[in-house]
C-alpha positions as CSV (number, residue, x, y, z in Angstrom):
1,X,-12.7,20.5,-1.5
2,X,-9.7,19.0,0.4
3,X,-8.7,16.2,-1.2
4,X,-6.6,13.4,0.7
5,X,-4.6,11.9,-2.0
6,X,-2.9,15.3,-3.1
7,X,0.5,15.0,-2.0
8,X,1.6,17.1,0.8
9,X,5.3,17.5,0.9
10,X,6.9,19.9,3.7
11,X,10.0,21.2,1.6
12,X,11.8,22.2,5.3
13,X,11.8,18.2,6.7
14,X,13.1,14.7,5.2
15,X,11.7,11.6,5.2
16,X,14.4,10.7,7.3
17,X,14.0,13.8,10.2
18,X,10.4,12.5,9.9
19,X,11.0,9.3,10.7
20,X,13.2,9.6,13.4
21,X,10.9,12.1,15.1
22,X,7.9,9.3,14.7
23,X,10.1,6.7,16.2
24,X,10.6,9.1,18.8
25,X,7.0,9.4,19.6
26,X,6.2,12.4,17.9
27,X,2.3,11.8,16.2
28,X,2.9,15.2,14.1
29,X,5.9,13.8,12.5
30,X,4.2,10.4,11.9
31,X,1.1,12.2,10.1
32,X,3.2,14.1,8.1
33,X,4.9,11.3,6.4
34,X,1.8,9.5,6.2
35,X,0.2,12.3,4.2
36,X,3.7,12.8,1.9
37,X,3.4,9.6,0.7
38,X,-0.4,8.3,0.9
39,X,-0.6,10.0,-2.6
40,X,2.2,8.2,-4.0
41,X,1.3,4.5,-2.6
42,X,-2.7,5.1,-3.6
43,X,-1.2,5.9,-7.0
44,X,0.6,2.8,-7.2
45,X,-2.3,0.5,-6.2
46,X,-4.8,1.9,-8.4
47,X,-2.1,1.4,-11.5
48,X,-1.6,-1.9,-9.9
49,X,-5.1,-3.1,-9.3
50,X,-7.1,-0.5,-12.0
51,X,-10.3,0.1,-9.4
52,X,-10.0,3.0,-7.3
53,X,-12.4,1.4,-4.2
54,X,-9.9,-1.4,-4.3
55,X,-6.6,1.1,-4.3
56,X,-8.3,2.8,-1.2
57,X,-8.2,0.0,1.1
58,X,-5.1,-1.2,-0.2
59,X,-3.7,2.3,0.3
60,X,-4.9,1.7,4.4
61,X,-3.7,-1.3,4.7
62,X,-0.1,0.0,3.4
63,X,-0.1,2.8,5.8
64,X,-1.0,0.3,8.6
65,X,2.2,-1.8,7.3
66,X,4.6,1.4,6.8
67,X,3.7,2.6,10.5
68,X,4.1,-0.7,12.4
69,X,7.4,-1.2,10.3
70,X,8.5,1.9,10.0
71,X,11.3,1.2,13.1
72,X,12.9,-1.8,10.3
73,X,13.6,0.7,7.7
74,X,17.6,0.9,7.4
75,X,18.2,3.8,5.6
76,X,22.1,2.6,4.9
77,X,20.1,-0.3,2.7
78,X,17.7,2.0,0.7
79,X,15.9,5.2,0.3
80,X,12.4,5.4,2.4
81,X,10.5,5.6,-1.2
82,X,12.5,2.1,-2.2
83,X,11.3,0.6,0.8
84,X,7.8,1.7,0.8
85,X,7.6,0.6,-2.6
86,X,8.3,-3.0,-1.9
87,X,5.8,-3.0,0.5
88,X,3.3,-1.5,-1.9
89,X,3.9,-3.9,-4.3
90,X,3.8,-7.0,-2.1
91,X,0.8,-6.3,-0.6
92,X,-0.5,-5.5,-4.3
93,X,0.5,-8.7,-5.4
94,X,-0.9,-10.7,-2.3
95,X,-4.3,-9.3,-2.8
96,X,-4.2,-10.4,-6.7
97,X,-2.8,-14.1,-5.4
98,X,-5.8,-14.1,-3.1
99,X,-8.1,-12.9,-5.3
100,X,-6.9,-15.7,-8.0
101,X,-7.1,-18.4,-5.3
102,X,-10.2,-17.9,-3.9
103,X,-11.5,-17.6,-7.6
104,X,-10.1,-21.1,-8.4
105,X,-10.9,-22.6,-5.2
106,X,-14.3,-22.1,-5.9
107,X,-14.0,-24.5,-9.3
108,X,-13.3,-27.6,-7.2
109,X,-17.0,-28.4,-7.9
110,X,-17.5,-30.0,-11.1
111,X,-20.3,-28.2,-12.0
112,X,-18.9,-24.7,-10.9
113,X,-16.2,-25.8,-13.1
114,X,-17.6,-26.4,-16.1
115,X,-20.4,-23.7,-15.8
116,X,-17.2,-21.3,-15.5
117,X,-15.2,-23.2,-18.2
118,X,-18.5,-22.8,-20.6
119,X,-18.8,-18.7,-19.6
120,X,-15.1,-17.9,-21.2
């Protein structure tokens, strides 16, 4: 059964030949890095968020972040992995915030409130 969060690492290319040959147009070089690391970031999200439907479409998202800002990466700055972690993380965090908000926002009617205060 293939399996689409096993890591796939080619041991002859770098992250860095990989991303120069994506910037260059080349698709095979953009999938390639997208399968190295879709493991990795759908690992992270489901530590981060601890529900695996969840991690999925944050895992998506990511990818759709890491492709479209794949030409800001400055190696000199950071190693691709450092990078991609931050936006991992971010966009973790910003789906908890919105989560949290849209929880609370839903209180502003008194009686939502108190029926939630009285289900702690």
């Amino acid at each position: 059964m293939h399996n689409p969060f096993k890591e796939q690492k080619d041991p002859h290319c770098t992250d860095q030949e990989l991303i120069d040959k994506a910037l260059a147009g080349g698709g095979v070089e953009l999938e390639s890095l997208i399968l190295r690391h879709q493991a990795w970031i759908f690992n992270i999200a489901l530590g981060m968020t601890c529900d695996a439907l969840e991690a999925e479409d944050a895992t998506q998202e990511i990818l759709v972040k890491m492709i479209t800002a794949l030409a800001t990466y400055d190696k000199s700055k950071a190693a691709f992995r450092t990078w991609l972690y931050r936006i991992v993380a971010n966009h973790v965090l910003s789906l908890k915030r919105f989560k949290k908000e849209t929880a609370f926002s839903s209180l502003v009617n008194p009686e939502a409130y108190h029926a939630y205060v009285e289900s702690i």
